[in-house]
C-alpha positions in Angstrom: -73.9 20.6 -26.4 -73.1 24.1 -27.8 -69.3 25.0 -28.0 -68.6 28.0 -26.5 -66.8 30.8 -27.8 -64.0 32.6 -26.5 -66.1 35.7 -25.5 -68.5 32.7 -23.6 -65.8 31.2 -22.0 -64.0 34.6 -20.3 -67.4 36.1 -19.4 -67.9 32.7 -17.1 -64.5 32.4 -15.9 -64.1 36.3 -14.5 -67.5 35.4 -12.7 -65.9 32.3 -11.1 -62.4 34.0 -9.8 -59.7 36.8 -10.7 -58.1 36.0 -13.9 -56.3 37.9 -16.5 -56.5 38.4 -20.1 -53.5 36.3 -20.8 -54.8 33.5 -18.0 -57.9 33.0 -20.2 -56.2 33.3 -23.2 -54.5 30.0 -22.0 -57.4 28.8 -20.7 -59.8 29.1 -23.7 -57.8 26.3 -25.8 -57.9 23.7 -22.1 -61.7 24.3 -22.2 -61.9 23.9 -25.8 -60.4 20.4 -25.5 -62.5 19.5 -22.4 -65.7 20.5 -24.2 -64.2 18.1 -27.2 -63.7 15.3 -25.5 -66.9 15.6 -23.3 -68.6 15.5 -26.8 -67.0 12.6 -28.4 -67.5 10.3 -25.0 -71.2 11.5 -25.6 -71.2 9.6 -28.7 -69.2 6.4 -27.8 -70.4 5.5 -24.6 -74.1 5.0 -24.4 -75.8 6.7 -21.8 -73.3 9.2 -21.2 -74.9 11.7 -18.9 -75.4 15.8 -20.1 -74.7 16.7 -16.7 -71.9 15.3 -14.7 -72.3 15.0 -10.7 -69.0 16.5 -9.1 -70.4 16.5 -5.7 -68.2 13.3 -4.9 -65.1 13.9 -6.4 -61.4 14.9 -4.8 -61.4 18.4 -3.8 -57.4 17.8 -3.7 -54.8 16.3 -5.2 -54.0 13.5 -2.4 -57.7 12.5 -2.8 -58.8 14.6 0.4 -63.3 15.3 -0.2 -62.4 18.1 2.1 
């Protein structure tokens, strides 16, 4: 899995919603992290998937699939 770049990671999020320079500036370090961990659970759980199926999480807080 590539890390993106700042540039990479703007250019997807202003396709996603409104957001503004200093928004992504405080997002880029959060994604960063994400893309970090996502890695290192790559390498210690075998069989850790490259694609991860959201479909059936929470769409809230309170657990509401709504």
């Amino acid at each position: 899995m590539a890390t993106p770049n700042s540039n990479q990671i703007a250019q997807q999020v202003r396709l996603l919603a409104p957001i503004s320079d200093e928004e992504i500036e405080q997002l880029v370090p959060l994604i960063g992290g994400l893309t970090d961990a996502t890695a290192r659970l790559k390498e210690i759980l075998p069989g850790f998937p490259d694609d991860l199926d959201g479909s059936s999480l929470s769409r809230t807080v309170d657990g509401d699939p709504r």
